[in-house]
C-alpha positions in Angstrom: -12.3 23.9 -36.9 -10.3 26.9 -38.0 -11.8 28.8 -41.0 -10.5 31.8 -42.9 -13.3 34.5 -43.9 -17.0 33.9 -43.8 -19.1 30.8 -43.4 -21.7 30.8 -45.9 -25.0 31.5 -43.5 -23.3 34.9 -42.7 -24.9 36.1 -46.1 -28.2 34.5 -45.5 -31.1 36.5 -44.3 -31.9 36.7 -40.8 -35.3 34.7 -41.5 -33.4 32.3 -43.6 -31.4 31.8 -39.7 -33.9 31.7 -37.5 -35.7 28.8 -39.9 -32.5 26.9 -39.7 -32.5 26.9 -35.9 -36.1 25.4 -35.6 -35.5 23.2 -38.5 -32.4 21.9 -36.4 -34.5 22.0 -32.7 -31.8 24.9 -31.6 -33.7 27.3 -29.1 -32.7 30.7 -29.5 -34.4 33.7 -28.3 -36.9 36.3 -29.8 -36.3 38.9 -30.5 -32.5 38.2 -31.3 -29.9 40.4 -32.9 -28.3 38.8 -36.4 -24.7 38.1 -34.0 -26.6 36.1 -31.5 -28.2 33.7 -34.4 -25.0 33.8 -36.3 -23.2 32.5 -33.1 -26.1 29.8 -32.3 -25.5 28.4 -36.0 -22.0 28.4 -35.8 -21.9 26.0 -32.4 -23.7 23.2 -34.5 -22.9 24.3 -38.1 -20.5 21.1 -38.0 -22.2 18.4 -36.3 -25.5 19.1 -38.9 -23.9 20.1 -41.5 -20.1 19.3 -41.9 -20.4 16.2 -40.6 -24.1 15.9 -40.1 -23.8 11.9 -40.1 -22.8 11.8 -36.4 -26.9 12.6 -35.8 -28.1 10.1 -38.3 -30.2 7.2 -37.0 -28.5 3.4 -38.2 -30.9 3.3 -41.3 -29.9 6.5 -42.7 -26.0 5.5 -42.4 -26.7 2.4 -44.1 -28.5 4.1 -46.8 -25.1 6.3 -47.5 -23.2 3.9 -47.4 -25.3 1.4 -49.8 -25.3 4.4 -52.3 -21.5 4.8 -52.1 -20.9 1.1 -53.2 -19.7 0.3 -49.8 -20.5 -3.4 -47.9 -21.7 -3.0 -44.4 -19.5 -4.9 -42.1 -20.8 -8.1 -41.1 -22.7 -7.4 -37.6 -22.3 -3.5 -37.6 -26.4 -3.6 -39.3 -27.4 -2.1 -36.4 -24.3 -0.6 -34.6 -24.7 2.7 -34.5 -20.9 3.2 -34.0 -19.4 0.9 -36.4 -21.7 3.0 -39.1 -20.7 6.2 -38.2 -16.8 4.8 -38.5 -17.6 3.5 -41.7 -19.4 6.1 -43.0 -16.8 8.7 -41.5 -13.9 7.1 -43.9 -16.0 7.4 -46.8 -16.9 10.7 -46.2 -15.6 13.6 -48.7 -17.5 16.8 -47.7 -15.3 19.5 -46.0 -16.8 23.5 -44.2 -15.6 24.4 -48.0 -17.6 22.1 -50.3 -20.0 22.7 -47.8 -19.7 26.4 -48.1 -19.8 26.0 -52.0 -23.1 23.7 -51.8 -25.0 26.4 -49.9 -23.6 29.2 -51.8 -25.5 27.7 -55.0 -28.5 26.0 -53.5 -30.3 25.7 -57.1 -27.6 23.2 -58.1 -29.3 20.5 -55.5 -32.4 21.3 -53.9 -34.3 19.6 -56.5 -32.1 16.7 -57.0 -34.7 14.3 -55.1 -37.8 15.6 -56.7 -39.5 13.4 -59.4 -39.9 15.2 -62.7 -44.0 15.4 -61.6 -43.1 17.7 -58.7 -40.9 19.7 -60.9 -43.3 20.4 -63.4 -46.1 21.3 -60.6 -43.5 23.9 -59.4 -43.1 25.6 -62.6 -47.0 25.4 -63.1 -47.6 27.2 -60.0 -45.4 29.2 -60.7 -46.3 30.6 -64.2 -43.0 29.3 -65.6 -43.8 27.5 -69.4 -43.0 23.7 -69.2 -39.9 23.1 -71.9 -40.2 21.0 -74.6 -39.0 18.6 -74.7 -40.2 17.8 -71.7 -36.7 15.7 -70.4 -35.4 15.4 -66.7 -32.4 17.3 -67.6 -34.5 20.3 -69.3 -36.9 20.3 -66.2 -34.0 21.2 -63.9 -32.4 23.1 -65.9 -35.7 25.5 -66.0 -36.6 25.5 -62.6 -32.6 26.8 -61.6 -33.0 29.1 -63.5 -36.2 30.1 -62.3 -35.5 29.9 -58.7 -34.2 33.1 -57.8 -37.0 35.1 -59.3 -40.1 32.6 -57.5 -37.7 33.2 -54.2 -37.8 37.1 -55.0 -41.8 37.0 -55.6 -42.4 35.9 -52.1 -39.4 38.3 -50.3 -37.2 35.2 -49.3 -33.8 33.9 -49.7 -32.8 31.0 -51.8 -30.1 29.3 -49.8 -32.3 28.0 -47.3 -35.8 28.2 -48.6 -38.9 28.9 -46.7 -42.3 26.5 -46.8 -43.3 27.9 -50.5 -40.7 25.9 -52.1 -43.1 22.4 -51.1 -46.2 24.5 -51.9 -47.2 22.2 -54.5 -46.4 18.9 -52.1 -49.1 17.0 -50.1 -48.7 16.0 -46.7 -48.3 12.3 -47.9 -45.8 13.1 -50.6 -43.9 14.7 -47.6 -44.0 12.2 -45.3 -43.7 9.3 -48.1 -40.2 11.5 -48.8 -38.9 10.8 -45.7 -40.7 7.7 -45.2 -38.6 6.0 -48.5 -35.1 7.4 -46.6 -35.6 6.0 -43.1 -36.0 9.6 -42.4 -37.7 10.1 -39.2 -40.6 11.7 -38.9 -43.0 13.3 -35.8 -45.8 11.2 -35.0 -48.6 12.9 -36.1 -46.2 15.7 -37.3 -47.7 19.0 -38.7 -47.3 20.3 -42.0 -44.6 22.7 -40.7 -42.4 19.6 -39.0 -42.7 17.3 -42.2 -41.4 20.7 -44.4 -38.2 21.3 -41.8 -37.6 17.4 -42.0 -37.3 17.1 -45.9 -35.9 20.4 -46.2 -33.0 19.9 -43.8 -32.1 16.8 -45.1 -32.5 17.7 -48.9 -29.0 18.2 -49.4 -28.1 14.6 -48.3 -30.7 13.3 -50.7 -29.0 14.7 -53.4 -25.5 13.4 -52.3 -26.8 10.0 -51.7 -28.3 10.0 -55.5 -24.9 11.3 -56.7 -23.1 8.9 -54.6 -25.6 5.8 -56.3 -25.7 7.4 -59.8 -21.3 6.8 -59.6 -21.7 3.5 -58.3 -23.9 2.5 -60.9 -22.5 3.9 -63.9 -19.2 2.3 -62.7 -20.9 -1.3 -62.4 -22.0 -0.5 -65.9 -18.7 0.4 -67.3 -17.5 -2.5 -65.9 -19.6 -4.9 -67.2 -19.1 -4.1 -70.8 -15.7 -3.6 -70.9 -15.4 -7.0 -69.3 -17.4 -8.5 -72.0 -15.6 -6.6 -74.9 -12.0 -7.5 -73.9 -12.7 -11.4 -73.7 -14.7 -11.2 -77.1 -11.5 -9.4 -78.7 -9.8 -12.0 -76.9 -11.9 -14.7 -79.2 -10.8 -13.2 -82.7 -8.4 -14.8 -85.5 -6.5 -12.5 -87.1 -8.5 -11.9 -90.1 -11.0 -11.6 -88.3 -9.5 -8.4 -86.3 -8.4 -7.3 -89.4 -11.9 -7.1 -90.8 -12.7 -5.1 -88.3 -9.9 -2.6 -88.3 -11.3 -2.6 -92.0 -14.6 -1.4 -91.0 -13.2 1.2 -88.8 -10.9 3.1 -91.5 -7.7 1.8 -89.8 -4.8 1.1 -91.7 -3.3 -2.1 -90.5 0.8 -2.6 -91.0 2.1 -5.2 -93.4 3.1 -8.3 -91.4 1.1 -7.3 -87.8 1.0 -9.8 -85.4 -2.3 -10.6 -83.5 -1.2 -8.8 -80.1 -0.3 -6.2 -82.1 -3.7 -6.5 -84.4 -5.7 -6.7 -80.9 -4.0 -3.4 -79.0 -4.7 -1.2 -82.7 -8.0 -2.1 -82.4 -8.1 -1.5 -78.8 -7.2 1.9 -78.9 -9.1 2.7 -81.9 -11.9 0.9 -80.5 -12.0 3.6 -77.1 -14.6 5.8 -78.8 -17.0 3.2 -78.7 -16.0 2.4 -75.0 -16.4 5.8 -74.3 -20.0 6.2 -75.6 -20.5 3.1 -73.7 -20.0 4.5 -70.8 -20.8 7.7 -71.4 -24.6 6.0 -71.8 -24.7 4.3 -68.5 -24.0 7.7 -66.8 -26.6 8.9 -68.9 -29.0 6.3 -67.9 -28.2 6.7 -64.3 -29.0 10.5 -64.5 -32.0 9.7 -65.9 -33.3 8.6 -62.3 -31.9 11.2 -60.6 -35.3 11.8 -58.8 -35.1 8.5 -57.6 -36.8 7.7 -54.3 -36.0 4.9 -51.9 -38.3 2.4 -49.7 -38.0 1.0 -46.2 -35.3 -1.6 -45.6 -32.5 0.2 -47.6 -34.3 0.4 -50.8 -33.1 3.3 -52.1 -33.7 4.8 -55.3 -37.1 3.5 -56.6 -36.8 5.7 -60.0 -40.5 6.5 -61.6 -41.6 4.2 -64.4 -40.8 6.9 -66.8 -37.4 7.3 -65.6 -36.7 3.2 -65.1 -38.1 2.8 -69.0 -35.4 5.6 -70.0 -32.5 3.5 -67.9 -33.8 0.0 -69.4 -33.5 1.8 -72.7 -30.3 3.1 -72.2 -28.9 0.3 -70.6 -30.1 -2.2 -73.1 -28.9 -0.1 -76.3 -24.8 -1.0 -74.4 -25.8 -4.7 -74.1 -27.3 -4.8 -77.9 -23.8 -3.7 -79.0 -22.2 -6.4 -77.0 -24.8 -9.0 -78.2 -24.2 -8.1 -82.1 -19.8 -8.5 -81.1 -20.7 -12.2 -80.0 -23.4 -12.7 -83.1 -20.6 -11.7 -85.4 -18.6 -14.7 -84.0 -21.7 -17.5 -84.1 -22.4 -17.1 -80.1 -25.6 -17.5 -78.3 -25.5 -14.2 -76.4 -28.8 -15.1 -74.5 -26.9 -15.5 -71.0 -24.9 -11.7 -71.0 -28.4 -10.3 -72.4 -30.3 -11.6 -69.4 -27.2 -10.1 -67.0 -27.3 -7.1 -68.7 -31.4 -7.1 -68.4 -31.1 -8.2 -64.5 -28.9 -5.5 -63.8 -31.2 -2.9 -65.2 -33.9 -3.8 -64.0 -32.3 -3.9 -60.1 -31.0 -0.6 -61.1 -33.9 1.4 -60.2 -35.4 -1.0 -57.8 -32.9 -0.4 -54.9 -29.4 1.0 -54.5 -28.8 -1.6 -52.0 -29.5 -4.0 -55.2 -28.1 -1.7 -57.4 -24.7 -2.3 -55.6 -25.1 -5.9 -55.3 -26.9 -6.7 -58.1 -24.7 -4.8 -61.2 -21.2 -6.5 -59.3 -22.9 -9.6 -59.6 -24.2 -8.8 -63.1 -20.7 -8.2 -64.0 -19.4 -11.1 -62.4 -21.9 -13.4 -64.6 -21.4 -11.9 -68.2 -17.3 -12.3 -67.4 -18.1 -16.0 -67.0 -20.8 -16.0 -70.0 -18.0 -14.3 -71.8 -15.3 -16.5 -70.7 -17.8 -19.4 -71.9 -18.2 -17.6 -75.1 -14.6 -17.4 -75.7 -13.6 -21.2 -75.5 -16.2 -21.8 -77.5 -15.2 -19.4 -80.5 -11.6 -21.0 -79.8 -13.2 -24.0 -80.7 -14.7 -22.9 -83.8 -12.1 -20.5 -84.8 
């Protein structure tokens, strides 16, 4: 691969090297100049880090591509090259996103943390807690932290050393990898469950970002295929009233197609916030963890409460749309709660389980909407 300027690890220290050399199982000898470790790197830079999927064992290829929304051919479960195909025309990542990533290791290296772990980090630390104590104000402290713990303890902060899990047992290490079909040594040391987690970090935050897209997408689907067959259901007075409520002026003589797109596009700031709340909910899991058999993305019970909240306050303004047109809305409630709930159980079910979601309130909806025809 032909690159112009520096790679990224020609900045990094040369401890920050040699631990990404054992961390990747690449011999190299001792003592070594900083052009001999520079070289090593660069012969495997792309196969573990470019393209590091080419290494990855069947269960970890599923998982990536269960977070990106993607179906697993039928049969390929367990073929290790039909994965790798799969996952290789899905794949985004280039040497200069890569390049990027690494140059701002803050941004992601505590992506797959739970919000406990963060908060034990700052304690350790002597970094203050924020209040309020949110996800999004947890990470934002520790980032900006980051540079100063790595300075306390003379290290670099691109590829950290074994301080950064300080605060982690043994268990929570191995139960990290455990929950991604991560490999681990049988009967690994400390050291070897450290170089595990912290050399597959980085795909533990894209696999989160990957779900966290898929997700919010089902979501934004679902409700806008609820609203657009409700609209569907209204009279003409009835679309006026709510252009009315609104502040819209409606033209003298306005037909109902016409009445239906006004509303439509006055309407898109409420779509919007819509959506804007199911990204929001996903985010809020962002620590999620995953289980064995491609259950990905067990969120904690706090995070899962704030998605359920989230998630419920979109299909409470859906419910209200078909109350204001005398529906039983009892059937696109229970999608809506299904879907959350599988949310944060699995990605795999995530995927499945928010199509499917959708799929179930277009037909509640569609039900709803011959049955206001009938009444209107």
């Amino acid at each position: 691969m032909v690159r112009f300027g520096k790679t990224v690890y020609n900045k990094w220290h040369e401890t920050e090297l040699e631990r990404w050399l054992s961390d990747h199982n690449v011999p190299y000898p001792t003592p070594s100049d900083r052009k001999d470790l520079e070289n090593l790197i660069k012969g495997k830079w792309d196969d573990y880090v470019v393209t590091p999927y080419n290494t990855w064992e069947p269960q970890q290829l599923q998982g990536y591509l269960v977070a990106k929304g993607v179906e697993v051919k039928k049969g390929a479960e367990r073929n290790k090259d039909a994965l790798v195909s799969q996952v290789q025309s899905t794949w985004s990542d280039s040497a200069d996103t890569v390049n990027s990533a690494y140059g701002s290791t803050k941004d992601w290296i505590f992506d797959s943390w739970t919000d406990s772990q963060i908060k034990a980090f700052l304690d350790r630390n002597g970094i203050p807690a924020p209040q309020p104590r949110t996800r999004d104000s947890l990470l934002k402290t520790a980032r900006e932290n980051y540079q100063t713990v790595a300075t306390k303890v003379n290290d670099g902060v691109a590829y950290p050393g074994n301080w950064f899990w300080a605060t982690w047992s043994d268990s929570e290490l191995k139960a990290w990898c455990d929950e991604r079909n991560i490999p681990v040594p049988q009967n690994g040391k400390r050291d070897q469950l450290v170089a595990t987690v912290r050399r597959n970090s980085r795909w533990a935050s894209q696999n989160l970002a990957a779900m966290s897209s898929s997700v919010a997408s089902a979501a934004a689907s679902t409700t806008s295929i609820i609203g657009e067959t409700i609209f569907n259901t209204w009279s003409e007075s009835k679309l006026k009233e709510e252009l009315d409520k609104l502040g819209v002026p409606v033209p003298q003589g306005s037909r109902k197609n016409e009445l239906l797109a006004l509303y439509r596009r006055n309407n898109a700031k409420l779509s919007a916030s819509a959506s804007r709340a199911s990204a929001s909910a996903v985010s809020a899991y962002g620590a999620a963890t995953s289980s064995a058999g491609n259950e990905y993305a067990q969120a904690t019970a706090q995070a899962a409460q704030k998605y359920n909240e989230v998630y419920s306050k979109v299909m409470d303004y859906y419910t209200m749309l078909m109350e204001q047109v005398g529906l039983a809305s009892a059937t696109v409630s229970s999608a809506g709660s299904s879907a959350s709930k599988q949310a944060y159980r699995s990605a795999s079910s995530v995927s499945k389980s928010a199509s499917s979601a959708a799929s179930k309130a277009s037909k509640a909806a569609s039900a709803a909407s011959s049955a206001a025809k009938a009444e209107l």
